[in-house]
C-alpha positions as CSV (number, residue, x, y, z in Angstrom):
1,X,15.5,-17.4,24.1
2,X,12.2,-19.2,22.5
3,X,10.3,-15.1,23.2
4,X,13.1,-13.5,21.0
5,X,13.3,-15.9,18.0
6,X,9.2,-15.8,17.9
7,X,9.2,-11.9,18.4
8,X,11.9,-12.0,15.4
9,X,9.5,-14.0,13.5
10,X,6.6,-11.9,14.2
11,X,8.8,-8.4,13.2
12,X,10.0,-9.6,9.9
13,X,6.2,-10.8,9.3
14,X,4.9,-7.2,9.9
15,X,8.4,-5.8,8.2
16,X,7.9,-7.9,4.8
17,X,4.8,-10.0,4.4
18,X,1.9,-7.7,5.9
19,X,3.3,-5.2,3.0
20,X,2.9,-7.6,0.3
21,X,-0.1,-8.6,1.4
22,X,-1.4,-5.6,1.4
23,X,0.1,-4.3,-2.1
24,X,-1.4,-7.3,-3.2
25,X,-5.1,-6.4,-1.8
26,X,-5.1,-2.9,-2.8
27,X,-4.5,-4.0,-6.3
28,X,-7.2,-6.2,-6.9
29,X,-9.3,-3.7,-5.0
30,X,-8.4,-1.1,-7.6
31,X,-8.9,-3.6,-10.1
32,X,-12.2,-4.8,-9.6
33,X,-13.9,-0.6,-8.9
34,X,-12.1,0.2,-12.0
35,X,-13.4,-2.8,-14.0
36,X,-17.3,-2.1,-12.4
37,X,-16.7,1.9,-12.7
38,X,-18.5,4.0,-14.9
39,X,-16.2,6.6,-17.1
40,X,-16.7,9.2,-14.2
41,X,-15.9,7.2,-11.4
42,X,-12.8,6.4,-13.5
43,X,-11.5,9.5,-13.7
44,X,-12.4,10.6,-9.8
45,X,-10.2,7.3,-9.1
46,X,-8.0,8.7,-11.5
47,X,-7.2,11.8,-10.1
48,X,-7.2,9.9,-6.4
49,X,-4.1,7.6,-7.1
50,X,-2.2,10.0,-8.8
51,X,-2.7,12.6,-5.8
52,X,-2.2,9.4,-3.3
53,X,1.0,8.6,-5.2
54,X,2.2,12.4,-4.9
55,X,1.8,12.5,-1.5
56,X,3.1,9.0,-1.1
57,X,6.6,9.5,-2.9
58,X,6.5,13.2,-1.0
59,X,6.7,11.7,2.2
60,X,9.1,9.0,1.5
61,X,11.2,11.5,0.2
62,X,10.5,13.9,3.7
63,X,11.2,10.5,5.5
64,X,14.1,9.5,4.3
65,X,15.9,13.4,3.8
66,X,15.0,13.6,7.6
């Protein structure tokens, strides 16, 4: 009985929190490069997200149709 409630605890950990946490990182990351970027590197990370957001919303969009 104790394994399930701490292996519930554990999934909703890695379901919700390890997300935020990681939204979180990933936008200071982008934050801080950008702030110490010169205009080139700017517009390389530019171009980057936007392709990383394409594909992103592609395959939530693949995942959820399937």
């Amino acid at each position: 009985m104790i394994l399930d409630v701490n292996r519930y605890n554990f999934l909703v950990m890695i379901k919700f929190i390890l997300p935020i946490v990681v939204f979180i990182a990933a936008v200071y990351g982008i934050s801080y490069f950008w702030n110490n970027s010169s205009s080139k590197g700017k517009k390389m990370m530019a171009k980057s997200l936007i392709i990383g957001l394409l594909i992103g919303i592609s395959l939530t969009i693949y995942l959820i149709l399937d």
